[in-house]
C-alpha positions as CSV (number, residue, x, y, z in Angstrom):
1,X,-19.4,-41.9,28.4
2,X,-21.4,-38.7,27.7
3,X,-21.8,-39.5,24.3
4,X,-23.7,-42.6,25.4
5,X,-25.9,-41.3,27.9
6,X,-27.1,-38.7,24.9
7,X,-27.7,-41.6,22.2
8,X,-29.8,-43.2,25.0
9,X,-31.8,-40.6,25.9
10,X,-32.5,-39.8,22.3
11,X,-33.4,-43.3,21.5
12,X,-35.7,-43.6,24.6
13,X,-37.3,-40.8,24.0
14,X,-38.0,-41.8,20.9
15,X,-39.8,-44.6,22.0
16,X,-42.0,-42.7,24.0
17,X,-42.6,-40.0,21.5
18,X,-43.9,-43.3,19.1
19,X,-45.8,-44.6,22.0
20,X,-47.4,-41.7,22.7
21,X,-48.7,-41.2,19.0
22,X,-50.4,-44.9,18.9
23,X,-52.4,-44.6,21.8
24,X,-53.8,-41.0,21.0
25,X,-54.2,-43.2,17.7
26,X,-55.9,-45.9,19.5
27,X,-58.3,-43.3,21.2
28,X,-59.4,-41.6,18.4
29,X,-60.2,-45.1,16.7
30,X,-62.3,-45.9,19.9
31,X,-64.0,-42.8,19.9
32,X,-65.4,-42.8,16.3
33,X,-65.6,-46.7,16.1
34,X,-63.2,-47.1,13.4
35,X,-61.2,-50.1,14.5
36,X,-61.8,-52.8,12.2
37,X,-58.9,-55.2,13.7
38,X,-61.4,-57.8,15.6
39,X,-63.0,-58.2,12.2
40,X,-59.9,-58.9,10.6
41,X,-58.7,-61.5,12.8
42,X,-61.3,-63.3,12.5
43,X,-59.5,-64.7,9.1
44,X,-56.3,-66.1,11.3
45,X,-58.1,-68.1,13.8
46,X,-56.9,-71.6,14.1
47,X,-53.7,-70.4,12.0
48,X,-50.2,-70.1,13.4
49,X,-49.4,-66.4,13.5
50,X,-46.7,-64.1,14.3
51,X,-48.1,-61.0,16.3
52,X,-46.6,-57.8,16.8
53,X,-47.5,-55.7,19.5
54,X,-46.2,-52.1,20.6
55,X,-43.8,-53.9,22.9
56,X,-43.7,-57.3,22.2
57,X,-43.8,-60.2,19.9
58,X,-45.8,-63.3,20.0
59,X,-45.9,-66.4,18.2
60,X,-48.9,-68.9,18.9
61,X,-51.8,-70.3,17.5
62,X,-55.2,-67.8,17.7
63,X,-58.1,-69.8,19.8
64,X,-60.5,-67.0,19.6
65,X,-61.2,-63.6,19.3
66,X,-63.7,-62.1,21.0
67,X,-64.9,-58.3,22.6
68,X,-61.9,-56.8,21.8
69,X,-59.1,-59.7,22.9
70,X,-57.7,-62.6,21.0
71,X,-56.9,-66.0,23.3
72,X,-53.1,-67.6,20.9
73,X,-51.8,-70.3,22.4
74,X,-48.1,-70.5,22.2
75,X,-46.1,-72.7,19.9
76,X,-43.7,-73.7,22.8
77,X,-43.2,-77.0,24.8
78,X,-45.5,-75.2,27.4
79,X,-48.2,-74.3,25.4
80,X,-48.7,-71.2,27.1
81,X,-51.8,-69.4,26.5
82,X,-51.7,-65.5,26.6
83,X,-54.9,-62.9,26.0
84,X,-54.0,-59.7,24.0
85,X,-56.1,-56.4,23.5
86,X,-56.7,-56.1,20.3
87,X,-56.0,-51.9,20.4
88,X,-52.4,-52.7,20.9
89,X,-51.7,-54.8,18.0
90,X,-49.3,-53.5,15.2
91,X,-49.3,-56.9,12.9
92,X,-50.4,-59.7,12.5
93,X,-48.6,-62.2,9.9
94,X,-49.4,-66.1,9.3
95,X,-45.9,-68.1,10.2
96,X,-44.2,-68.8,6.8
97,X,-44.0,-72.4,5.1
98,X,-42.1,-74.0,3.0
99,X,-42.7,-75.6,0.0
100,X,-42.9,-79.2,2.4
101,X,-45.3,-77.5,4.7
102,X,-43.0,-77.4,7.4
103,X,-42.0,-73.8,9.3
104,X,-39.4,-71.3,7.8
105,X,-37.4,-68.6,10.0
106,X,-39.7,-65.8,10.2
107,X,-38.6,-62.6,10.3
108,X,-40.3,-60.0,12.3
């Protein structure tokens, strides 16, 4: 049982430890205005995209991107629409095909 509770708290700190290194990233890229991200999703609108955030993936289709936030619309029976800061995204990937044009397995 000790062994566990060590392995855990070295994983979760971890974590935090990574966390803590993108957003002092993410300040520094406010602060001297080098975050080119919004420009570059401007290619994947109206595509089916896989994104990564720092806690999170999320598959949709991208409605917009505007001021610093992208509107995806989820590829689910709901259709969900979810709003995402752009700061906190890892990666963005457009969903794989296959030769058919149908959707492959992605993997994240």
């Amino acid at each position: 049982m000790p062994l566990f509770i060590s392995f855990w708290i070295i994983f979760d700190g971890n974590r935090k430890v990574k966390q803590r290194r993108i957003m002092n990233t993410i300040k520094y890229n406010r602060q001297k205005g080098l975050s080119k991200m919004s420009e570059m999703i401007q290619n994947f609108i109206g595509k089916e995209c896989i994104i990564t955030t720092m806690n999170a993936s999320v598959t949709g289709k991208i409605e917009s991107a505007e001021g610093g936030w992208i509107k995806i619309r989820a590829l689910d029976k709901n259709a969900n629409t979810e709003i995402i800061n752009v700061d906190y995204i890892i990666r963005i990937q457009e969903y794989p095909r296959n030769k058919n044009g149908k959707r492959k397995a992605a993997i994240y």
